[in-house]
C-alpha positions as CSV (number, residue, x, y, z in Angstrom):
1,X,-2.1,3.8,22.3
2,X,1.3,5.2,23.0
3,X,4.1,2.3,23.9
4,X,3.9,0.2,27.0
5,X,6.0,0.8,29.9
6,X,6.2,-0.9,33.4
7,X,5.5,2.6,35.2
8,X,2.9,3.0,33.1
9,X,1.2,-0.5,33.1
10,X,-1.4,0.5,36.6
11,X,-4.1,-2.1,35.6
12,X,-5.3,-5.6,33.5
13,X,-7.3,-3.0,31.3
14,X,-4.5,-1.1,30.0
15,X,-2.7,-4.3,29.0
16,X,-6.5,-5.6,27.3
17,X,-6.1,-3.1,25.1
18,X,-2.5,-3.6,24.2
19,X,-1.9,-5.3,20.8
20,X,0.1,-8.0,20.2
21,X,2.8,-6.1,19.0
22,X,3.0,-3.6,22.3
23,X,3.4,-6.7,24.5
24,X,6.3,-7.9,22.5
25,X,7.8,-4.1,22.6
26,X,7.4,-4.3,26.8
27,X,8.6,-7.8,27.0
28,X,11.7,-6.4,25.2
29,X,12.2,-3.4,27.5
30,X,11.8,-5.0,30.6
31,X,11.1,-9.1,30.1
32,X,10.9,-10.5,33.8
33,X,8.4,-7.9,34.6
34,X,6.3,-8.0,31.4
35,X,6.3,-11.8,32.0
36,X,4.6,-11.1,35.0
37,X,2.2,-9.0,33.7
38,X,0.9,-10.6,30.6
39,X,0.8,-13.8,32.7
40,X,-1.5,-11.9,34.8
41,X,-3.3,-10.2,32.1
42,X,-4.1,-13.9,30.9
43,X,-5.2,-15.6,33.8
44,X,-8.1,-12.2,34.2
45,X,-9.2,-13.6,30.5
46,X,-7.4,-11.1,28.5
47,X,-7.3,-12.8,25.0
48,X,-4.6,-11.3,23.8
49,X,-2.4,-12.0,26.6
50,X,-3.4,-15.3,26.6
51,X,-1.7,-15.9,23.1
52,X,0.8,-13.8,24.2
53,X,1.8,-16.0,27.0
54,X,0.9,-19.1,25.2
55,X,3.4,-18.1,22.5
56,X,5.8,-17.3,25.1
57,X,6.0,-20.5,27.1
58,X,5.9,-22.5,23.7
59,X,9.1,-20.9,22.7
60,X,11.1,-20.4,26.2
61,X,10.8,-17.1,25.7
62,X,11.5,-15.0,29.1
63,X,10.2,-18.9,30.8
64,X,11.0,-22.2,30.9
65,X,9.1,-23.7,27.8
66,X,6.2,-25.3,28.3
67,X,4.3,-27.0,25.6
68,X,1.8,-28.6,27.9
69,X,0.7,-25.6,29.3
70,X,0.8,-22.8,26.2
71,X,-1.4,-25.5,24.2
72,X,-3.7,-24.5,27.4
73,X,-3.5,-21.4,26.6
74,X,-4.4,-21.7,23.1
75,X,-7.4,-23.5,24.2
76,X,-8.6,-20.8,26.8
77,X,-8.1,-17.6,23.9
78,X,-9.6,-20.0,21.0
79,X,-13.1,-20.9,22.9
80,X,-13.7,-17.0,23.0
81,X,-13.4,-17.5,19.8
82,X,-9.9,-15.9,18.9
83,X,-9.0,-16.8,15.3
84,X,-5.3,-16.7,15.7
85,X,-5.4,-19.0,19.0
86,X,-7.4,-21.5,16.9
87,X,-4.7,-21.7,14.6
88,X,-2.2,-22.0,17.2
89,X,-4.0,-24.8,18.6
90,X,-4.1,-26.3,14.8
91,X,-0.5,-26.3,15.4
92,X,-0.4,-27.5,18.5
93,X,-2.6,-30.8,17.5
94,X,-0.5,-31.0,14.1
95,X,2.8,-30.8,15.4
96,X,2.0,-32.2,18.8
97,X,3.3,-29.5,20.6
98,X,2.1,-30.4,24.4
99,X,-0.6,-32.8,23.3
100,X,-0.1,-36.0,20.8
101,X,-0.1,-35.2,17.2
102,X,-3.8,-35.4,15.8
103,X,-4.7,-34.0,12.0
104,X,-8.3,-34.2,12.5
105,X,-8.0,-31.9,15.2
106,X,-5.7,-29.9,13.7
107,X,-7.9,-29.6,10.4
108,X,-11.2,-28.7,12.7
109,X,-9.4,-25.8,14.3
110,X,-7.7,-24.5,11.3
111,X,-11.1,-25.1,9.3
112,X,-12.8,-23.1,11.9
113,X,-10.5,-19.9,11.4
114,X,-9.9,-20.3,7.7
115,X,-13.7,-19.7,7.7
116,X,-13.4,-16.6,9.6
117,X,-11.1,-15.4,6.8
118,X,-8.0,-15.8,8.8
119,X,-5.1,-16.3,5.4
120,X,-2.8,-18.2,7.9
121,X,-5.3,-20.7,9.0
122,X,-6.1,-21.1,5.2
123,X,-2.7,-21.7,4.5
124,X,-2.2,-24.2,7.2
125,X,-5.2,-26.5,6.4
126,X,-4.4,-26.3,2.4
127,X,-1.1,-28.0,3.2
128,X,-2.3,-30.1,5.9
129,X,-5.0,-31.3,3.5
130,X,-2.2,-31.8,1.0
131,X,-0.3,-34.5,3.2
132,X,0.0,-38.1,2.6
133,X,-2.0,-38.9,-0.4
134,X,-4.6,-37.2,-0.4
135,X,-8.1,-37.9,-3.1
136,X,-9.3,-35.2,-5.6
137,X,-11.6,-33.9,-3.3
138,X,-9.1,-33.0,-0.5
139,X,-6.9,-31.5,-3.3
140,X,-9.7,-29.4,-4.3
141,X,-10.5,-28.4,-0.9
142,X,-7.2,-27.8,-0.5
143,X,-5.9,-25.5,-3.8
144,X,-9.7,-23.8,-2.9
145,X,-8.3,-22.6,0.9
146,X,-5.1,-21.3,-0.9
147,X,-6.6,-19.6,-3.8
148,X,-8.6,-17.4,-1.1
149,X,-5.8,-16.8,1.0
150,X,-4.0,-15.9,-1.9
151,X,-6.3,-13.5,-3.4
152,X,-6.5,-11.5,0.5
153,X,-2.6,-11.1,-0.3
154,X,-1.0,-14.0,1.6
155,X,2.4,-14.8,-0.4
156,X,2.9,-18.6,0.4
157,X,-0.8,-19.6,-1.0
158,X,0.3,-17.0,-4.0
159,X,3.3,-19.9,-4.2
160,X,1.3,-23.1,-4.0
161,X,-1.3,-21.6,-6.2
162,X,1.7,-21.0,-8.7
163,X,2.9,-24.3,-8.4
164,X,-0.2,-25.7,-9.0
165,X,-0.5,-23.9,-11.9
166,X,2.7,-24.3,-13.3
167,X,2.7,-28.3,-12.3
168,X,-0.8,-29.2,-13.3
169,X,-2.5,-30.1,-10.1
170,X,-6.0,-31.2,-11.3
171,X,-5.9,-28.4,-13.8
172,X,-4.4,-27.7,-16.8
173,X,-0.7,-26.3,-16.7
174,X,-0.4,-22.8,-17.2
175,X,3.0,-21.9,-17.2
176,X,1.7,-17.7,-17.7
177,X,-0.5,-17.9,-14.7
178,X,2.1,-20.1,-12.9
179,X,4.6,-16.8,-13.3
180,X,1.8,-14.5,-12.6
181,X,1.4,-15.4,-9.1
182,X,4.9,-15.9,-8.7
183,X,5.2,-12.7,-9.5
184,X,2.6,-11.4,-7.2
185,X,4.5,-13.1,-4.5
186,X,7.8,-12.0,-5.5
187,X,7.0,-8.2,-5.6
188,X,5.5,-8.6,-2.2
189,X,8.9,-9.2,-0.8
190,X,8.5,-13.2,-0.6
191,X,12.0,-14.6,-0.8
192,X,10.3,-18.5,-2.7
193,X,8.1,-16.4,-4.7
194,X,11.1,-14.3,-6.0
195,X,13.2,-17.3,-6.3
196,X,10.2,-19.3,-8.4
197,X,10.0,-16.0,-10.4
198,X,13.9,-16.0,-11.1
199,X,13.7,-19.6,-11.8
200,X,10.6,-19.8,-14.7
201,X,12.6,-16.0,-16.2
202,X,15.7,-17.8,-16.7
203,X,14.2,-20.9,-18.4
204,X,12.3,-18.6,-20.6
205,X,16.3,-16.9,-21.1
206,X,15.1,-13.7,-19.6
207,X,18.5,-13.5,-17.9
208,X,19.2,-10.3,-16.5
209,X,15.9,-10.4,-14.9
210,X,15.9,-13.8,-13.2
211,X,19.5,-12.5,-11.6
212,X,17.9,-9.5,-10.0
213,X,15.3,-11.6,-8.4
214,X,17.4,-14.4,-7.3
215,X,19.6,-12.0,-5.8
216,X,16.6,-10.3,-3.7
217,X,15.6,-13.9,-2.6
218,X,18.9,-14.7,-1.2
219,X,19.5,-11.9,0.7
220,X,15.8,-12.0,2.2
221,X,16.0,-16.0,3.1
222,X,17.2,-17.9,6.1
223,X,19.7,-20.5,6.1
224,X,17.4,-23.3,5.0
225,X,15.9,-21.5,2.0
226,X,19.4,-19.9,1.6
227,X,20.3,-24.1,0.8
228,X,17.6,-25.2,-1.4
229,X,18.4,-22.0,-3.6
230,X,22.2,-23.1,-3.6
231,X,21.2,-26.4,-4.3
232,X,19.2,-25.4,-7.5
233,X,21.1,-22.5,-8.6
234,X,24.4,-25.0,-8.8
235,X,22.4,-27.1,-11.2
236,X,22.2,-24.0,-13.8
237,X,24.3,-23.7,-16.3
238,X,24.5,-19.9,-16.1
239,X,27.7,-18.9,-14.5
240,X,25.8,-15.5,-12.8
241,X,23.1,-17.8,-11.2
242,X,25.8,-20.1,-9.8
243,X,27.3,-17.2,-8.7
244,X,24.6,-15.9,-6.8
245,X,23.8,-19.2,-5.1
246,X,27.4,-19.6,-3.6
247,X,27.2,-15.7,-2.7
248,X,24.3,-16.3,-0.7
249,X,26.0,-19.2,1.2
250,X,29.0,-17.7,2.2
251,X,27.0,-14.1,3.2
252,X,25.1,-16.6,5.4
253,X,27.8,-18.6,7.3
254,X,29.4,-14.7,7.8
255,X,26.4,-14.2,9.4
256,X,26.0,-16.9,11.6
257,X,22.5,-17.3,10.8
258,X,20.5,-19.9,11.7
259,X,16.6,-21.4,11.0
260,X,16.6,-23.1,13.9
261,X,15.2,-20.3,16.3
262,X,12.2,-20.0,18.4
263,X,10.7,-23.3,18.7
264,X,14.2,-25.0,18.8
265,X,13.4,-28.8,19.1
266,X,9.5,-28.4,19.0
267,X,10.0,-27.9,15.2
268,X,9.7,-30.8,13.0
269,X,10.5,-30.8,9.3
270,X,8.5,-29.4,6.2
271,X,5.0,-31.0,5.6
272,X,5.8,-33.5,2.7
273,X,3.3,-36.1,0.5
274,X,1.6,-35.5,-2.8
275,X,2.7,-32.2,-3.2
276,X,6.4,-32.5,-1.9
277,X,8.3,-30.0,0.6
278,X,7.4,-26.9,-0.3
279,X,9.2,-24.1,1.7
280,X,8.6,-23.0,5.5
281,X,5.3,-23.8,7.3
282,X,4.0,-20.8,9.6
């Protein structure tokens, strides 16, 4: 359908049909008005408006941030069975964003939309399962969720599943597959999967290589992935590698970028346990 406007928004049904992407384009043209009407849009049951709005008051964006009541929200779009609201509300329980923090809540929604192929909710429940220290068969549960998620195309399992191969995690370490889907990742524009790529190419002395990938990671990062590279680029001892890693620090302070967006105080730090931090959770 042709962009959303205010003059031409006349009923709930128009909006019902509007993607998620349309009500982000009228909340930009015109945000206290398109607050008003997706808020309406959600309250008729519109399911995409509910996530809409549910995102919105999690982030303060347009509103005054409400966890409490986006979590809501969530709920309301996930019982009609909306796959990207259920793992919103796995967020919601894991992070305890407007409710108290609870994993096996968490797990049960993402576990419900992983099985309706959904990659992120995959994602999500392979690192949650991951936490802590978890036994082999949460591991293998765990690699199993990223290896499908991976295969649909989605670049962070294509990193853990590269890791794991590269590491050994109840397998045997493959150091060719491990670069594989590395490589996979990288090509698909992921900033850690061209940085694990540029990493394993100039152990192997593949030099020239592992520069051009390391410099397309930094310039896609944010400021926190922007650090980690820093920090392991300063710990080669090729001079262009070190290079590129205090290149991308100053390019970012120019910039004034900054990872903490969005969410603001709602976010809490990488998941961490048996597998370590391993770059940004969605």
């Amino acid at each position: 359908m042709p962009g959303l406007s205010t003059s031409r928004v006349a009923n709930i049904a128009e909006l019902g049909a509007a993607s998620g992407s349309e009500l982000r384009a009228l909340l930009e043209k015109s945000p206290k008005i398109g607050a008003r009407l997706i808020e309406s849009a959600a309250e008729q049951g519109i399911t995409s408006a509910q996530i809409a709005w549910a995102r919105m008051l999690l982030e303060g964006q347009g509103v005054v941030r409400d966890q409490r009541a986006a979590c809501r929200w969530f709920e309301a779009a996930a019982a009609q069975g909306d796959v990207e609201a259920l793992n919103m509300l796995g967020r919601c329980h894991e992070r305890g964003w407007g409710i108290p923090a609870d994993n096996a809540a968490a797990a049960r929604h993402y576990r419900t939309a992983a099985r309706a192929n959904f990659p992120k909710a995959q994602y999500n429940l392979g690192q949650l399962l991951l936490c802590g220290e978890p036994c082999v068969n949460q591991r293998r549960e765990a690699l199993g969720w990223h290896l499908v998620a991976a295969k649909s195309g989605y670049t962070k399992s294509m990193n853990v599943i590269g890791r794991a191969c590269e590491e050994g995690w109840d397998m045997p370490r493959s150091a060719a597959n491990a670069m594989g889907w590395y490589r996979r990742a990288a090509e698909a524009g992921d900033a850690w999967g061209q940085a694990h790529l540029g990493r394993m190419l100039a152990d192997e002395g593949e030099t020239a290589e592992a520069v051009s990938w390391l410099r397309k990671a930094a310039a896609h990062g944010d400021a926190d992935f922007t650090s980690h590279l820093s920090s392991l680029l300063s710990e080669r001892p090729e001079p262009e590698l070190q290079a590129i890693g205090r290149a991308a620090i100053e390019m970012k302070k120019a910039a004034g970028r900054s990872s903490r967006k969005g969410l603001g105080a709602a976010a809490k730090p990488r998941r961490s346990g048996w597998f370590g931090a391993f770059g940004p959770t969605i």
